[in-house]
Structure formats: C-alpha cells, structure tokens
N, C-alpha and C positions, 0 to 999 in steps of 0.2 A: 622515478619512484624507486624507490629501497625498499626493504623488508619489513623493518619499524614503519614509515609511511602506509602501507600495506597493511599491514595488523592496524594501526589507527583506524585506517578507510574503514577493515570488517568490523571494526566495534560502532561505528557508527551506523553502515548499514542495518547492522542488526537491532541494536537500542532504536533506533528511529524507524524501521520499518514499520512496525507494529503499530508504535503509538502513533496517534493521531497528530504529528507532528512535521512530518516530510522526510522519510529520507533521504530523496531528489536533493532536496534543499538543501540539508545539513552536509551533504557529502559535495554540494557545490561551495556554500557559504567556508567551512572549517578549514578547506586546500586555502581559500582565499585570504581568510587573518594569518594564517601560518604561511603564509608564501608561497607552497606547493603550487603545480599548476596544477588546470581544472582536472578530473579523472574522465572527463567526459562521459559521452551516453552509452556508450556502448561497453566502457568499462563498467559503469552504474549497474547497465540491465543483467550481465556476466554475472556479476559477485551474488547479484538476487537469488543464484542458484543455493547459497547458504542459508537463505531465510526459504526458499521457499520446502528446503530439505527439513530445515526444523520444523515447516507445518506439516510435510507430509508426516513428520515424524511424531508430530504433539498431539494430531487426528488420524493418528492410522487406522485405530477401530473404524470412527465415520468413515472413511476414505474408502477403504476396501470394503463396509459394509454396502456403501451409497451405489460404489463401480460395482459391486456385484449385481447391485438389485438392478443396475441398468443395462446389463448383460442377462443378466437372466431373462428380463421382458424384453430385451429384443429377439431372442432365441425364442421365447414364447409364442411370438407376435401379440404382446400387448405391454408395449413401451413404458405405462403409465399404469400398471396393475397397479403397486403400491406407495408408501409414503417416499421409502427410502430411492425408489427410482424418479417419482416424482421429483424430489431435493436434486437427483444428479440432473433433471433435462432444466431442470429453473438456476441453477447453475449457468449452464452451457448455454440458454437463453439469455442469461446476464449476464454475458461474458460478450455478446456480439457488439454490445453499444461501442466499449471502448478499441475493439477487433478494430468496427471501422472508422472509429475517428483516428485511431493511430496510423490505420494505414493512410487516411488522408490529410494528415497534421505530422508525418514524420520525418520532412524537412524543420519544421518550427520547433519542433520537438529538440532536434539535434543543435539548433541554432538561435533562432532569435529568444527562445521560450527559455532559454538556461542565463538570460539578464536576469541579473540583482535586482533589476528593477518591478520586474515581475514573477520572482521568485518572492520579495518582499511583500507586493501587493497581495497576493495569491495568498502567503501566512495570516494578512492582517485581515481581507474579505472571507478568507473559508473561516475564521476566527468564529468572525460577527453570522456567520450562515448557521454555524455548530453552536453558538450560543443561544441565537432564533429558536433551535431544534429545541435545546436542551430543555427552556422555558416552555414551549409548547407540550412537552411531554411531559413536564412540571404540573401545569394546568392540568393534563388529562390524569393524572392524577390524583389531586386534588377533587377532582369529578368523580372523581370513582370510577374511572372508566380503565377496565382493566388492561394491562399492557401483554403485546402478541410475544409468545417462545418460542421454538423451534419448529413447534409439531403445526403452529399459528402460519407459517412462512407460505404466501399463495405467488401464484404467477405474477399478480401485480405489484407483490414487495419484491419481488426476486428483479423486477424489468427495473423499477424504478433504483432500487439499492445498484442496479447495474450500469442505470444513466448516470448513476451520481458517481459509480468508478470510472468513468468516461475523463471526468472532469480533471483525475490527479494526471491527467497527461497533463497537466501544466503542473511543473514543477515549483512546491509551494505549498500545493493543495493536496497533495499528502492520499496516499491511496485508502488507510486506515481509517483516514479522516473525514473523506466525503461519502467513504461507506458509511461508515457508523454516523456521519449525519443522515445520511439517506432514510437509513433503519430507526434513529427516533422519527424522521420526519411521518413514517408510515404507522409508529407504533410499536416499534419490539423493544424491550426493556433493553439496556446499554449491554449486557451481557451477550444477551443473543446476537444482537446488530453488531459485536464484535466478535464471533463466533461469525455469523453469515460471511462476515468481512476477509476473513481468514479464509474459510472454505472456496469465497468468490475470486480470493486472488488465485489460488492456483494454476488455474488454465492461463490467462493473461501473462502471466508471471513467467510459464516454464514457456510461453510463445517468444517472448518477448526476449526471452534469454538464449532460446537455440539460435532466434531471427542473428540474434546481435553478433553470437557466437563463429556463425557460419559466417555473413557478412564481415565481419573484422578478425577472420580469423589470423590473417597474417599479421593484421598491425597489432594484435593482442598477444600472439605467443610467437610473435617474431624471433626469442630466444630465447635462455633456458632463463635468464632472469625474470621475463615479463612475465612467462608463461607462471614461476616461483611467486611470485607477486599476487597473480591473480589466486591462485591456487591458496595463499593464507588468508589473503581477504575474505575468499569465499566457505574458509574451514571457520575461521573468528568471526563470520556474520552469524554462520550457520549454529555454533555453540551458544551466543550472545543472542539470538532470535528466541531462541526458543523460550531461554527464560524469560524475555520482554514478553512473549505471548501469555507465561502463566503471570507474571504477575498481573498485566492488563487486563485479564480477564479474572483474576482474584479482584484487583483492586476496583473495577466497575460492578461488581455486584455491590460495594458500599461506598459508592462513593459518586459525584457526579463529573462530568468531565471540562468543573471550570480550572483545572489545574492547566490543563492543557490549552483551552483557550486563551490564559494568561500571558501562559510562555508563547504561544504563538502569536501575541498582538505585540511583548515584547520585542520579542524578536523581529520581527518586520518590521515593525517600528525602527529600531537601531541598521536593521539593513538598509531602507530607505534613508536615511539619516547618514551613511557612512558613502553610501555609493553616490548620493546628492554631493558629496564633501570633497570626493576623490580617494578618500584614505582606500576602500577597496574601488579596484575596474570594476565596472556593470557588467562588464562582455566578456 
C-alpha cells in the first residue's frame, strides 16, 4: 500500500460508513477492480477511528450531555433519573448484541465472511429487508399513525435497533444500514433511526478498533510507512465522515431511502455476476 492508495481507502471509509451502503464492502470490493490487495480486517476496524472521530465530533453536544447525565446518576445512585441517562444505558444495552456475536463470529468475520460472494448477497438481501422497512413505514403513514423521535426512543427500540447492528458483522450489510432498517422497522422516522445509528455505533466502533489496534499492532505499524498509511486513511475517513453524516441526515429528512436500496441491489448484483465470472477472486 502507498500513500495515494491510502487516501483512496480514507475516502471510502468515510463516504460509505455512514450511508446505508457498507463500508466493509466497498473497502473489500474497490482494492479488488483496481488490483490492490485486500486491506483486511484489522486495517478496516483501525481506520474506523476517522469516522468514529467525526461522530464524536458532529454529536458532541449529545455525547457529553448523555455521559454526563450517566455519571451524574451513578454518583447519585439512581442510574435512570432522567431522559439523557436513560439514552446512554439503552445505548450501552444495544451495544451488547453485536459485543457477543463478534466475539463468537471473529474468525468468520476475518475470513470466510470477507467472500465476494457474501459480501454480494449480504448488499442485495439487506437491500430487499430496507425496502420491506421502508414500505411498512410508508403504510404507517398513510394511517396516520405518527412516527417515534428521539425523546420516543424505549428500551425495546434501543434492543432491537441493537440486534439489527449485530447483523453488519457480515460484511455487505452495512452497519448504517441494518440500523436505520431496524429503526423504521420499530417506528422512528428515517432521521432519527439515523441519528440513533450514529450515536449506537460509538461504543462497538471504538471497541472494535482498540481490539484490532492492540492485536495487530506489529503487523500494522510494523514501519514508519505502514504506520504513515494508516495514519492518512484514518485523517481522510475522519474529514469525509463527517460530511457524509450531515448530508445523510439533511438528506433523510426529504427524502426516502430507495436511492440507496438501488445502488445496493446494483451493486451485488454486478458483484455476484463478476466473482461467478472470475474477473474478480471471491476470497
């Protein structure tokens, strides 16, 4: 990997984390037409430090309001006084689903889960699952039945929106992406469910990246190049996130999310179709 390669990688991490579209994937699939080798998993999880810096960064009001109020009712002793401490334990509640499927999926995770073959499927099924969503929320609606916002958010959207980030441990299905299906599936208008999404990744996110960090540390800053490498990916994710945050969350207040479904059925579609072919390796 070189330096331009590198800035490539952080532009994709960053454009793709957010949207409902895979990071994982795009930063498997892109090495692969352009010849690169793969950056693997543990390069992946590292560079996430750039995207997860532009959320701390785009939510900092919430962030240090939420950790306050969750420190303040532990020193209290009443953990759940208010809303804002409420939001951080339903967090940290929907943060455990994908805790332990990673810890028990994190051979598959590094290995057989990073095929083209199921990186493809994974685009074209969470597709049709977020389309499902979309129409259901269409319908409610159409009903009149009014959609949940942030102050709406209960323990059983926080578990569920949590089971469904379990799910982007398969690369394909997009961490953004099976949140914010989660979050119509339950009811929160697409704004919120992508607000929740963002706030839900942090924990997972900055685990996931010390895990990797400390684990690979030799083979990732083995020298002053690799360590250089990581280091612009993770400043170019980190720049390029943030704006992919505002505009995602500008652009779902008007708009619905078949843009994205497209390109993901697209996509898989031609992945499937190339690695059946040979033109790209599956593995």
């Amino acid at each position: 990997m070189d330096i331009l390669q590198a800035a490539v990688l952080g532009i994709i991490q960053g454009l793709t984390e957010f949207l409902p579209i895979s990071s994982t994937a795009h930063l498997r699939i892109v090495p692969a037409l352009l010849g690169w080798r793969d950056p693997g998993a543990a390069f992946t999880a590292v560079v996430q430090f750039g995207t997860l810096a532009a959320v701390l960064l785009y939510f900092s009001k919430e962030i240090v309001s939420i950790a306050g109020a969750v420190v303040r009712g532990i020193m209290a002793g009443a953990p759940l006084r208010d809303r804002e401490a409420q939001l951080g334990w339903m967090i940290a509640a929907g943060t455990l689903p994908i805790v332990v499927a990673g810890l028990a999926l994190k051979h598959h995770i590094e290995t057989s889960f990073r095929s083209l073959y199921v990186i493809g499927a994974s685009l074209i099924v969470l597709a049709l699952v977020l389309m499902w969503a979309e129409r259901r929320m269409q319908r409610r609606t159409a009903a009149g039945t009014p959609l949940t916002g942030m102050d709406g958010i209960g323990w059983k959207e926080a578990l569920i929106v949590g089971l469904a980030q379990a799910v982007a441990l398969v690369p394909g299905s997009s961490r953004s992406g099976t949140t914010i299906t989660g979050g119509l599936l339950v009811g929160l208008d697409r704004a919120t469910a992508a607000r929740f999404s963002f706030l839900l990744s942090l924990p997972s996110v900055l685990a996931a990246g010390v895990l990797e960090l400390v684990r690979e540390r030799e083979h990732l800053l083995s020298s002053d190049v690799g360590a250089l490498n990581l280091l612009v990916a993770t400043a170019v994710s980190g720049v390029v996130g943030y704006a992919s945050i505002a505009f995602l969350l500008d652009y779902l207040k008007r708009h619905t999310t078949y843009l994205f479904i497209v390109y993901r059925l697209i996509v898989g579609t031609a992945l499937l179709a190339l690695a059946a072919s040979g033109v790209l390796p599956a593995n």
